[in-house]
MITOR-154874 format. One line per field, with one value per residue (C-alpha): residue in one letter; x, y, z. Coordinates in Angstrom, 3 decimals. Example, Ala and Ser with C-alpha at 12.3 -4.5 7.8 and 13.67 -1.06 7.14 Angstrom:
<pts>
type: [a|s]
x: [12.300|13.670]
y: [-4.500|-1.060]
z: [7.800|7.140]
</pts>
This chain:
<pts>
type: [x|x|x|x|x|x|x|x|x|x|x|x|x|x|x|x|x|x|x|x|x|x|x|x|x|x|x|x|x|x|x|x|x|x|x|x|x|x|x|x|x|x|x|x|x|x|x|x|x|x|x|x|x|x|x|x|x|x|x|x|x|x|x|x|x|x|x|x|x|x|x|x|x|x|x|x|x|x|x|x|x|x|x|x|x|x|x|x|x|x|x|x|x|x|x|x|x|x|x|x|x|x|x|x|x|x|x|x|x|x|x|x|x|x|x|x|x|x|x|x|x|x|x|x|x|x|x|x|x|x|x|x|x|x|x|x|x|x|x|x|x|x|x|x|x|x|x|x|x|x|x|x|x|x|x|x|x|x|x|x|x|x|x|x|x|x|x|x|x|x]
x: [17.302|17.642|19.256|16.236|13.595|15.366|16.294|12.220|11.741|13.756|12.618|9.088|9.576|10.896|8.730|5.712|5.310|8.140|4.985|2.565|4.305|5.134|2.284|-0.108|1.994|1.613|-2.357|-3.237|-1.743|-3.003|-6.442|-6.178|-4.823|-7.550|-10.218|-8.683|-8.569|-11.669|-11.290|-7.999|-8.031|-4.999|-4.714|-8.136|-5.998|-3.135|-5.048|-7.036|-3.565|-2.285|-5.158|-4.966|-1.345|-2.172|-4.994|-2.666|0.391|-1.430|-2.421|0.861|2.047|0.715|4.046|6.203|5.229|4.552|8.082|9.153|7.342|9.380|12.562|12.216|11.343|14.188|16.725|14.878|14.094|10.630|10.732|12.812|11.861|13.008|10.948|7.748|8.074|8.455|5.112|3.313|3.790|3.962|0.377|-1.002|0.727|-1.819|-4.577|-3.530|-3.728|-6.874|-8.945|-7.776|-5.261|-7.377|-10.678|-9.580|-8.732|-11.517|-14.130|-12.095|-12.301|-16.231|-16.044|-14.144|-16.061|-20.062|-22.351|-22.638|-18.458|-18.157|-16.025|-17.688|-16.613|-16.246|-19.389|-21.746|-23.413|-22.010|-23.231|-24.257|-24.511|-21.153|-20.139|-16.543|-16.076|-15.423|-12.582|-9.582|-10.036|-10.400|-6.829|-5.339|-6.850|-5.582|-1.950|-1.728|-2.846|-0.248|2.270|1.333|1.622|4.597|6.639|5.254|7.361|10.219|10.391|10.029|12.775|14.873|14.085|15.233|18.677|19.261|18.068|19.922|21.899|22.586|24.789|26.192|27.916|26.561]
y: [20.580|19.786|16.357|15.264|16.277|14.075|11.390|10.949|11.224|8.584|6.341|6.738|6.054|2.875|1.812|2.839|2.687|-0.599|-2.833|-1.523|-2.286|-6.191|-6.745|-5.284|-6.679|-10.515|-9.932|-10.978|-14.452|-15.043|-13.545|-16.440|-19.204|-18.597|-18.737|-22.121|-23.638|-22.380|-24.477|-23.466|-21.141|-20.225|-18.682|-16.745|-15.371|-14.120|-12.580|-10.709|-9.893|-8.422|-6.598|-4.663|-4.292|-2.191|-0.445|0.625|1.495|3.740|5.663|5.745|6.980|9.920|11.340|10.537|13.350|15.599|15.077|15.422|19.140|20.113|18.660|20.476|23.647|23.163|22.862|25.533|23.383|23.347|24.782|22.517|19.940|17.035|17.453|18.354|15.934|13.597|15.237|14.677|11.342|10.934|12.241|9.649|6.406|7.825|7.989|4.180|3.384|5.074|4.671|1.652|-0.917|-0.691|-0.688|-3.989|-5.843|-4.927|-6.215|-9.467|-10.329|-9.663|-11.472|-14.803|-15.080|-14.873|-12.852|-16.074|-16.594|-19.429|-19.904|-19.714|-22.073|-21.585|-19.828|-19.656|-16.500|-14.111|-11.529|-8.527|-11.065|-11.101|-13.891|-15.637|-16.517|-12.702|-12.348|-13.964|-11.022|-8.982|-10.482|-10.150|-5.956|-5.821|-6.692|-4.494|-1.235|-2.473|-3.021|0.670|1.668|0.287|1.287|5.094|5.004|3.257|6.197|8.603|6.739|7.064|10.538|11.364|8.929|10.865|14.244|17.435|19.061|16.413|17.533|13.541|14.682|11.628]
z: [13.197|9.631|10.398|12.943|10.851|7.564|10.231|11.367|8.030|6.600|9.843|9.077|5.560|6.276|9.446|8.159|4.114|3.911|5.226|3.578|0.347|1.366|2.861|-0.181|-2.707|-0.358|0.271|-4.002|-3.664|-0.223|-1.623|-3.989|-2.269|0.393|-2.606|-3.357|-0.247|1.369|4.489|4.954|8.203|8.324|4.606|5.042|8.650|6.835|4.478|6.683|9.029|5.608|5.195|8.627|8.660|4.945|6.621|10.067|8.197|5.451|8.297|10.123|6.575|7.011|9.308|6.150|3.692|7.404|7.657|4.286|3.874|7.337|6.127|2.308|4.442|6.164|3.666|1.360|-1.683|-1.585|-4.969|-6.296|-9.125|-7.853|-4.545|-6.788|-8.533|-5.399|-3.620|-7.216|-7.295|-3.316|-3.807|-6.208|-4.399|-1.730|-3.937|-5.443|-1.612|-0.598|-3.657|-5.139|-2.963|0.304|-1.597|-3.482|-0.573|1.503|-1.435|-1.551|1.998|1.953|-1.197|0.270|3.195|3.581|6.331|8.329|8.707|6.302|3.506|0.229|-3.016|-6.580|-8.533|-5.053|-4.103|-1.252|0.936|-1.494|-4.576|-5.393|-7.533|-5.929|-9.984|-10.292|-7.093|-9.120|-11.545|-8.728|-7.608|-10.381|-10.844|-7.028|-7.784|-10.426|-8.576|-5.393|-7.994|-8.864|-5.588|-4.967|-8.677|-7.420|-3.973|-5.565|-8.066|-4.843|-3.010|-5.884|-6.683|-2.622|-2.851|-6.221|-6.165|-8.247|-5.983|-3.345|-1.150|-1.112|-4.035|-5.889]
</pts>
């Protein structure tokens, strides 16, 4: 059982939080390029496809660490450093996700395109008052919480390839 539970595990890990890392750490530049090419369609929908892949595959996410805890249980090392260490920080990519990553992008899509569709250009006013002067900065804030995000599961991924008492004998 021990062996299905890390093999969903591991599967999940890679299906579900492998996308959400490229396509957060693509959306800043798109985010941008979009801002500086506001008639360009097809920038503004890859931005927006980036967007909703982050959004669906955060919540798919949600099976990984399900997983994990029945896999740990499993193999009795719930107690174990390594692994609390790996929920810890497990725990705040989500947060970086939730709270910060996913926040971002959604204000920068509101922010590049006004209530009536349109694309907006440099220093005009869009729906809520937001200045588009202010989204590069918001770009560049956004790629430094996904880079977060994304430093925080390499470290996990690490810790799991890695971990004390591996029975890999690595």
């Amino acid at each position: 059982m021990t062996k299905f539970l890390l093999a969903v595990h591991v599967i999940a890990a890679i299906v579900a939080i492998g996308p959400v890392t490229v396509a957060a750490s693509m959306f800043p530049p798109t985010a941008r390029k979009a801002l500086a090419e506001p008639g360009d369609a097809q920038t503004l929908a890859t931005a927006r496809l980036l967007h909703q892949i982050c959004r669906v595959y955060a919540t798919v996410g949600v099976v990984v660490p399900v997983f994990g805890f029945a896999t740990a249980s499993n193999m009795g090392v719930l107690g174990d450093t390594w692994l609390i260490v790996s929920i810890a920080l497990t725990a705040l990519a989500a947060v970086v996700l939730a709270a910060l990553v996913l926040p971002g992008q959604t204000a920068i899509m509101e922010g590049i395109w006004d209530a009536g569709g349109g694309s907006v250009a440099g220093g005009a006013s869009v729906a809520g008052g937001t200045e588009v002067a202010v989204i590069p900065k918001a770009t560049a804030r956004l790629a430094m919480f996904t880079g977060i995000f994304n430093l925080l599961w390499a470290t996990v991924t690490i810790l799991m390839i890695i971990r004390p008492g591996s029975t890999t004998g690595a």
